[in-house]
KELOKE-894623 format. One record per residue: x, y, z of N, C-alpha, C in turn; residue in one letter. Coordinates in nm, 3 decimals, decimal comma, always signed. Layout:
! residues N
<atom n_px="X" n_py="Y" n_pz="Z" ca_px="X" ca_py="Y" ca_pz="Z" c_px="X" c_py="Y" c_pz="Z" type="A"/>
...
END
This chain:
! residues 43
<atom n_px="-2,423" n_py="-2,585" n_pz="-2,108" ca_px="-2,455" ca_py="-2,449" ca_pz="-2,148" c_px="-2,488" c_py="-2,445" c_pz="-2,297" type="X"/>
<atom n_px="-2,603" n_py="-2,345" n_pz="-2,331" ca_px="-2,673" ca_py="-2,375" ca_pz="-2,488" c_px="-2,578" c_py="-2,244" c_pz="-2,519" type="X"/>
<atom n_px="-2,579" n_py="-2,267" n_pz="-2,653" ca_px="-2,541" ca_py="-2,153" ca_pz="-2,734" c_px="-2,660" c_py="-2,017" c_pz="-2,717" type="X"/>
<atom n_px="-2,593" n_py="-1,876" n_pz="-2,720" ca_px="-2,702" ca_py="-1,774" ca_pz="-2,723" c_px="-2,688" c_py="-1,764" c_pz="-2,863" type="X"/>
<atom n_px="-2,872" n_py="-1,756" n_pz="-2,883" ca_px="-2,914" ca_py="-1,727" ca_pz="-3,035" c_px="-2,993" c_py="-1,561" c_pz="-3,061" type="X"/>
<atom n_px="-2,920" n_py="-1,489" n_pz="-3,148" ca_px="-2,951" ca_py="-1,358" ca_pz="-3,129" c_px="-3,086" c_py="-1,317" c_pz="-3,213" type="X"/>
<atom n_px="-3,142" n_py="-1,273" n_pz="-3,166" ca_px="-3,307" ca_py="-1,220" ca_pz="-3,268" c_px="-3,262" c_py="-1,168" c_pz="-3,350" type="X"/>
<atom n_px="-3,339" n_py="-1,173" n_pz="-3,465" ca_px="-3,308" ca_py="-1,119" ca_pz="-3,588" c_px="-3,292" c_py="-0,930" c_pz="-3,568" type="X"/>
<atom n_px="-3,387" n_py="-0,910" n_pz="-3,464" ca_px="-3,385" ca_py="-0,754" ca_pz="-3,455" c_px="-3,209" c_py="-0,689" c_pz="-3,349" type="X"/>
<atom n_px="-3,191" n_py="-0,758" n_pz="-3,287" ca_px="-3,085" ca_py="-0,742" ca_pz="-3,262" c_px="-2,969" c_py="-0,767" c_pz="-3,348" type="X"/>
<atom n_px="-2,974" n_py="-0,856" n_pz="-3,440" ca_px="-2,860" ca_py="-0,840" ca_pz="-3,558" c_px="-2,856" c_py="-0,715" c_pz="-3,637" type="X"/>
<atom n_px="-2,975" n_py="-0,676" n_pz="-3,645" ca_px="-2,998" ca_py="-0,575" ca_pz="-3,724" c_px="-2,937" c_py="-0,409" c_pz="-3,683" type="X"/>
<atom n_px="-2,930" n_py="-0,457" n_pz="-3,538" ca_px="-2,944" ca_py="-0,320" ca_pz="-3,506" c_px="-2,764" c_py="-0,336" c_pz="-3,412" type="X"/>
<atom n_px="-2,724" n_py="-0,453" n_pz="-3,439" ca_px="-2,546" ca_py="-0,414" ca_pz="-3,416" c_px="-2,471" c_py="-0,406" c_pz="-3,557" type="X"/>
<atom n_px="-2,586" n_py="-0,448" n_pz="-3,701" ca_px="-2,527" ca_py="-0,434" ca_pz="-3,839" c_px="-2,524" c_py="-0,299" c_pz="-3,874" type="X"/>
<atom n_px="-2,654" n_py="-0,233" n_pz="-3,821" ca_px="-2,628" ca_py="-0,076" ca_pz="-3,816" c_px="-2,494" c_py="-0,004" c_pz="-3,748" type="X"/>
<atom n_px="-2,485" n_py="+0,005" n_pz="-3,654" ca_px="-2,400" ca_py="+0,055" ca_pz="-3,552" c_px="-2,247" c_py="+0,029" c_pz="-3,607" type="X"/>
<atom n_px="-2,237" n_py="-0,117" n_pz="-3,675" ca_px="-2,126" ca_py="-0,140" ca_pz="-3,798" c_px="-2,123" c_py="-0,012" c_pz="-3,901" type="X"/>
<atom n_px="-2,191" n_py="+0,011" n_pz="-3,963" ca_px="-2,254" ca_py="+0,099" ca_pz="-4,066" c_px="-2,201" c_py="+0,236" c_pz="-3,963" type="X"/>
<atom n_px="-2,250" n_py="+0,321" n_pz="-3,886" ca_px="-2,249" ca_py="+0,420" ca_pz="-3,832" c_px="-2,107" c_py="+0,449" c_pz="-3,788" type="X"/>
<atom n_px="-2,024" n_py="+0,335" n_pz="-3,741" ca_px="-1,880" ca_py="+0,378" ca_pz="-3,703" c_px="-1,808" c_py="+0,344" c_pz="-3,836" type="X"/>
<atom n_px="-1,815" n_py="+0,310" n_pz="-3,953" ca_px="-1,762" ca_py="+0,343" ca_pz="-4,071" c_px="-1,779" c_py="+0,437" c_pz="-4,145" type="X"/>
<atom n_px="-1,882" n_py="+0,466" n_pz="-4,114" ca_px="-1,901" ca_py="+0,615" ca_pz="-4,185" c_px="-1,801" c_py="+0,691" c_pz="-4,138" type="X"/>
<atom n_px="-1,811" n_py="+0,685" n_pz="-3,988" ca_px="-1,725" ca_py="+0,786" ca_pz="-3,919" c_px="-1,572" c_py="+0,785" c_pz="-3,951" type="X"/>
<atom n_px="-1,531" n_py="+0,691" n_pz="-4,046" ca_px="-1,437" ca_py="+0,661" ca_pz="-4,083" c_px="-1,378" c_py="+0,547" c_pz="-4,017" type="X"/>
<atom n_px="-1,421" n_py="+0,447" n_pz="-3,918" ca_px="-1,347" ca_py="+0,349" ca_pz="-3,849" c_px="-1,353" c_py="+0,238" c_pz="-3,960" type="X"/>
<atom n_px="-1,241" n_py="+0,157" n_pz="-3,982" ca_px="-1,255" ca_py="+0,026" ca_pz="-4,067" c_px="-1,370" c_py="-0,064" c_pz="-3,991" type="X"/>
<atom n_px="-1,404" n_py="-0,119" n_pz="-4,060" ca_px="-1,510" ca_py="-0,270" ca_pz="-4,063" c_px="-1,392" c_py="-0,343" c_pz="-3,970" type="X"/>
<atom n_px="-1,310" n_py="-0,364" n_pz="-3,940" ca_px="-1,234" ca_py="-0,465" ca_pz="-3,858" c_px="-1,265" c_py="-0,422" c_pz="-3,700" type="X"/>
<atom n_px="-1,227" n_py="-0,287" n_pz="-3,701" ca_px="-1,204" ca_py="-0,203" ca_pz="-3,590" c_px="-1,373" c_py="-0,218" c_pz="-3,546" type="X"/>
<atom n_px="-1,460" n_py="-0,158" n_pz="-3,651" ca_px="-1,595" ca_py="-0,136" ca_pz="-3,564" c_px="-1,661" c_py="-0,289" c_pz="-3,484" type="X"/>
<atom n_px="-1,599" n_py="-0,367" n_pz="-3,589" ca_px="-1,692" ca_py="-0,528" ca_pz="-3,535" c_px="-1,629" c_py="-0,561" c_pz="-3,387" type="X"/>
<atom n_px="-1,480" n_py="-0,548" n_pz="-3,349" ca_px="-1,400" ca_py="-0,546" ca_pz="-3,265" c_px="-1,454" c_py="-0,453" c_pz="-3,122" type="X"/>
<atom n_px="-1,471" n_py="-0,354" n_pz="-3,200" ca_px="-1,589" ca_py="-0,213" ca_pz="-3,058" c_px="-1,696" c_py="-0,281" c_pz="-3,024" type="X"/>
<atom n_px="-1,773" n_py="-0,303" n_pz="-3,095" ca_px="-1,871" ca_py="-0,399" ca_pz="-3,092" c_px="-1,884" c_py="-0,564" c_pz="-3,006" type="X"/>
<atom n_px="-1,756" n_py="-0,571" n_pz="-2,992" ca_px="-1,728" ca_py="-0,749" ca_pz="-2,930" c_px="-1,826" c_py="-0,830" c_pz="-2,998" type="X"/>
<atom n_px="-1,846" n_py="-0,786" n_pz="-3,162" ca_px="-1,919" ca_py="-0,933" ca_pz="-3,245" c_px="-1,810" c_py="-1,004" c_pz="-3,255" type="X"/>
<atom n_px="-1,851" n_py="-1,184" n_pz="-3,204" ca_px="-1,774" ca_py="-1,300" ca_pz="-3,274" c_px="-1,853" c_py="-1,348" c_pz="-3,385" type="X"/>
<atom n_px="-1,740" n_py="-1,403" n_pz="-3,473" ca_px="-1,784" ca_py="-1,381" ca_pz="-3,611" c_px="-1,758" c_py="-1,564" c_pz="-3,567" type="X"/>
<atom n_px="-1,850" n_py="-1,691" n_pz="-3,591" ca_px="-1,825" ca_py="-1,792" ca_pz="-3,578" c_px="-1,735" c_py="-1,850" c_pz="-3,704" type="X"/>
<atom n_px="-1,627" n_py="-1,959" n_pz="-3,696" ca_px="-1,580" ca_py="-2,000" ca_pz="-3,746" c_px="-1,651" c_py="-2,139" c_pz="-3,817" type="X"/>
<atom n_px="-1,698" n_py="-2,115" n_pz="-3,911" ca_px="-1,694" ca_py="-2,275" ca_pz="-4,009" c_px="-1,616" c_py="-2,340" c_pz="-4,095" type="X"/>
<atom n_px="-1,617" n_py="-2,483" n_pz="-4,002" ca_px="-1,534" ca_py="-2,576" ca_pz="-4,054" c_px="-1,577" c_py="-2,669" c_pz="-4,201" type="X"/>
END
């Protein structure tokens, strides 16, 4: 199984939606979490 690689326009538009539930007052932890972004780990 390959890794999924996300289009640049789709990053863009779950970096927004980050943006839009902070405004609303949700922390950056909480919105990425609503979202189910994994944030990859480098070693």
């Amino acid at each position: 199984m390959g890794i999924k690689r996300h289009k640049p326009e789709e990053i863009v538009m779950k970096l927004r939606e980050v943006e839009v539930l902070c405004g609303q007052g949700m922390s950056r932890v909480d919105a990425i979490r609503q979202l189910q972004i994994e944030v990859p780990l480098v070693s």
